[in-house]
VMD Tcl script that draws the C-alpha trace (Angstrom):
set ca {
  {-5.39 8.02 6.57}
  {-3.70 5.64 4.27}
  {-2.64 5.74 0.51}
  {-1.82 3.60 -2.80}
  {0.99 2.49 -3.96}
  {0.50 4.76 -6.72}
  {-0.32 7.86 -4.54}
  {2.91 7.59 -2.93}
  {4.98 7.17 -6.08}
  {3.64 10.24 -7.28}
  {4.49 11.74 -3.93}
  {8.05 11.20 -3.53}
  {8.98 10.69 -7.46}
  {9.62 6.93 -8.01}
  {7.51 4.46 -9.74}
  {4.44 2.73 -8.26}
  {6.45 -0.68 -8.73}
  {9.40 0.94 -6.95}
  {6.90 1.41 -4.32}
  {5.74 -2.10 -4.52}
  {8.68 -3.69 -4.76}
  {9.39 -2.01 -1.00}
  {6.28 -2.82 0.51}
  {7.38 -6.59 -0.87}
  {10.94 -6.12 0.82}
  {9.43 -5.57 3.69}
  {10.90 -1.86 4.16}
  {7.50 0.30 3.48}
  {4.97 -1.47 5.66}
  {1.56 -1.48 4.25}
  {-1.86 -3.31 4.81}
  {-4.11 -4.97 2.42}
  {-7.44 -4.04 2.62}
  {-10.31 -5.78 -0.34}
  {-7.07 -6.39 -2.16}
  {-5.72 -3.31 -2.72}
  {-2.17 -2.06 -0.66}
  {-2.50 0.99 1.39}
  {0.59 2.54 3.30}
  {-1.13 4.56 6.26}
  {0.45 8.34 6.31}
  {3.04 7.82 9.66}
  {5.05 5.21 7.44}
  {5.45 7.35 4.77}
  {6.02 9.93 6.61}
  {8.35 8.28 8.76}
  {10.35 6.01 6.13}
  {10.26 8.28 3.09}
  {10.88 11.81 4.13}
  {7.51 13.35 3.66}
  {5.56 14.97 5.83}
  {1.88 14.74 4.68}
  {-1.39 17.17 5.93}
  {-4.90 16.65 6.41}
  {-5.09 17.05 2.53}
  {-5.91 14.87 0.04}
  {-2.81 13.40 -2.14}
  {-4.16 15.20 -4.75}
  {-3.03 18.09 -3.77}
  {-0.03 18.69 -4.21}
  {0.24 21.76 -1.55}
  {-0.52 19.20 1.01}
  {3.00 17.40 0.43}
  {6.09 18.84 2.28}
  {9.76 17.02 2.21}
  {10.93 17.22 6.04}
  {14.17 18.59 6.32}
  {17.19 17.61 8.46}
  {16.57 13.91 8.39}
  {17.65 11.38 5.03}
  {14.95 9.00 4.89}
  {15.91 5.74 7.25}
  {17.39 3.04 5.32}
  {19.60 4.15 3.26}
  {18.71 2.43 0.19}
  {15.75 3.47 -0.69}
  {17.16 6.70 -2.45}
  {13.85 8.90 -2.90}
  {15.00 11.93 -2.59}
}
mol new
graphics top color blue
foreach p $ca { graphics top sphere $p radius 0.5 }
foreach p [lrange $ca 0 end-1] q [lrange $ca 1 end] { graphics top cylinder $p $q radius 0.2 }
display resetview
């Protein structure tokens, strides 16, 4: 499962150009499928912090901050 830029704003509280801007940095890998960035769930998970169910984004249940571990790369400040 993958999600947009946007999606994953909304999920860890910064902006969907925040978002971009990392994916352009090359420190939020992503794919771009018909045009449109997705960031598939293990990257976000891994890189930002948050660990994601079977759920869609939507939901906001679905959306869990993992605990003992600062997101890698230190300057992305999303917490």
């Amino acid at each position: 499962m993958a999600y947009r830029p946007r999606e994953v704003a909304e999920m860890v509280g910064m902006s969907e150009s925040g978002v971009r801007n990392l994916i352009k940095r090359g420190k939020l890998r992503a794919v771009q499928l018909d045009g449109r960035w997705l960031i598939p769930t293990a990257v976000i998970e891994a890189k930002l912090g948050v660990s994601l169910d079977a759920r869609p984004a939507s939901d906001a249940a679905s959306i869990r901050p993992m605990t003992g571990q600062p997101p890698p790369g230190g300057d992305l400040d999303v917490a």
